[in-house]
N, C-alpha and C positions, 0 to 999 in steps of 0.2 A: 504494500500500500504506500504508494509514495503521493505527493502534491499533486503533480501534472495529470493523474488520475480522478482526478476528485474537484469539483467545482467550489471548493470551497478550503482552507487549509483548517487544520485541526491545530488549536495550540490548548496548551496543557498552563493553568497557573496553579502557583503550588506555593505552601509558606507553612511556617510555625501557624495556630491559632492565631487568631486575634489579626492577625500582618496587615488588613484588609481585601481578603482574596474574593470575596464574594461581594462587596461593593462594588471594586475593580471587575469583575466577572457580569456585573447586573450593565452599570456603565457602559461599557465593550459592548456586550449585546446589543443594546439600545443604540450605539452607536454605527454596529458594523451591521447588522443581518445575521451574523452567524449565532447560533442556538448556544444556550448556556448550557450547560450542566452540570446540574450540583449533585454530585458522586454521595454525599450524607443522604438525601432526601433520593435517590438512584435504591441506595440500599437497603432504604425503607420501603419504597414503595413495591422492587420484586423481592423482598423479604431474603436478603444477604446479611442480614445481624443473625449470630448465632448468640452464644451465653452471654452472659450480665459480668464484665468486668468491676468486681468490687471496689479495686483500689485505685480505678482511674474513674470508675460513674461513668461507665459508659457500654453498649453491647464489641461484642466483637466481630469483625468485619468476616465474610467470606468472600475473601477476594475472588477464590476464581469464579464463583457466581455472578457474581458482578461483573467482573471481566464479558464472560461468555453471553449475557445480559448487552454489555456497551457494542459488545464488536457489531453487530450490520450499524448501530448509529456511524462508529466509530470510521467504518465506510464506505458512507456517503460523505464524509468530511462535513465541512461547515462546524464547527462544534469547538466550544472552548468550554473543556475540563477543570471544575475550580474541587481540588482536594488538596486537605494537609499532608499529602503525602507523594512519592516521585516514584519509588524505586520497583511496586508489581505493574505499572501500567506498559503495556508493551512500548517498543522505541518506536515500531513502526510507524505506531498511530501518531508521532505528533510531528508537525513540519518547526514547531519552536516551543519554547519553554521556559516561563517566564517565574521566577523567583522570589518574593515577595519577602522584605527585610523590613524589619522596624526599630527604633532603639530601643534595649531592655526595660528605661524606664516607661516610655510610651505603651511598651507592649503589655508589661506590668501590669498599669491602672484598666487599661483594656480588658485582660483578663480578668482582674478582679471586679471588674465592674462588669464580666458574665457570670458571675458568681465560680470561680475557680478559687479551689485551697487546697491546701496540703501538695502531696507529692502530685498528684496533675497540674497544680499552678507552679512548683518545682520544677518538674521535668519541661513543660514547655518552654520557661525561660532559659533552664539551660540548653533547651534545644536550638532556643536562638541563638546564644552567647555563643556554641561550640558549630555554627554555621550548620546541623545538621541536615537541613531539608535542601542547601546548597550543594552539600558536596553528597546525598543521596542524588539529587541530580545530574550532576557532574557526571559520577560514576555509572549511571544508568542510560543517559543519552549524549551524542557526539558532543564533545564544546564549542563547536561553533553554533549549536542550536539553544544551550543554555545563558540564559541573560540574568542578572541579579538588576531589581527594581527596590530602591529606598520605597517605601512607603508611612513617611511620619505623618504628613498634611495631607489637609483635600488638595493643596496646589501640587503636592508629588503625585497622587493620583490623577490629578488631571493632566498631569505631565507625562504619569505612565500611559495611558488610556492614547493621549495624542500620538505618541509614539510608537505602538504598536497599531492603532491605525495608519500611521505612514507605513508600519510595516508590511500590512496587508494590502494597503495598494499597489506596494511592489512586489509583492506576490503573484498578485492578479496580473500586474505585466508579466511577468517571468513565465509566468505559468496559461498564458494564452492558449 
C-alpha cells in the first residue's frame, strides 16, 4: 500500500496523552477532507478492549482486532490516525507521521486536569521526559516520514495544522 495508490495519503499522529492529538486530528479534518480517526473510540465501538487494567484505569487494547478492523479503511487512504501510540500500526499504512510534544509542565496541568494520578499520571510524564512515543516512532517507521510537532499553544497548533496542510498539497502534486 503505498501513496500513488490511494486518493488520499494516510498520516498517522501520535503523542504522550494530553500533547493535543485529537484537537490537532478534529482541526486537520475540518480542514483537509481527509476522515479522522480516533483509534480509542475504533476500539470501543468493534469491541477491541479486552480486561480492566487496575493500575492504569483503563481496559486493555486488542491490537490485532483492531488492526484487522482498520485495514480496508486503512486502504482506501484519506484517513488521519490520532493514537497514543506508534509502534503495532503497520508502516505501510502511513505516507507520514507526525509526533506531538508538549512541555512537562504544560503537559502536567493537562493531565491532571483529566483527572490523572498516581502511576498513570507518572508514567505518562515520564513518557514525555524520556521522548518515548518519538523514538517508538522512529524505530517503527522510515525517518524521513517521522516529524516531531511542539505542541504548547493554540498558535503551535495552528502552526502545526498549517503545515501539514502545505504538506498534503504537495502530496496531491507528487502523487497525480
Amino acid at each position: 500500500m503505498n501513496g500513488s495508490n490511494r486518493p488520499g495519503p494516510n498520516i498517522l499522529i501520535t503523542g504522550t496523552p494530553g500533547v493535543g492529538k485529537s484537537t490537532m486530528c478534529r482541526l486537520l479534518a475540518e480542514r483537509s477532507g481527509l476522515t479522522w480517526l480516533e483509534v480509542s473510540k475504533l476500539a470501543i465501538e468493534n469491541k477491541c478492549l479486552e480486561e480492566y487494567d487496575e493500575v492504569y484505569r483503563c481496559p486493555v487494547l486488542d491490537e490485532d482486532k483492531l488492526l484487522d478492523g482498520m485495514e480496508p479503511a486503512m486502504q482506501e487512504g484519506g484517513k488521519i490516525v490520532d493514537y497514543h501510540g506508534a509502534e503495532f500500526f503497520p508502516e505501510r499504512w502511513f505516507d507520514i507521521v507526525f509526533v506531538l510534544r508538549a512541555d512537562n509542565t504544560i503537559l502536567y496541568d493537562r493531565l491532571v486536569a483529566r483527572g490523572y494520578t498516581g502511576k498513570k499520571l507518572e508514567d505518562n510524564i515520564d513518557c514525555e521526559i524520556f521522548q518515548t512515543i518519538l523514538e517508538e516512532a522512529k524505530a517503527s517507521y522510515r525517518d524521513e516520514i517521522v516529524h516531531e510537532l511542539q505542541s504548547n499553544t493554540p498558535e503551535e497548533m495552528e502552526q502545526n495544522v498549517n503545515r501539514i496542510c502545505q504538506w498534503l498539497e504537495q502530496w496531491k502534486i507528487d502523487n497525480k
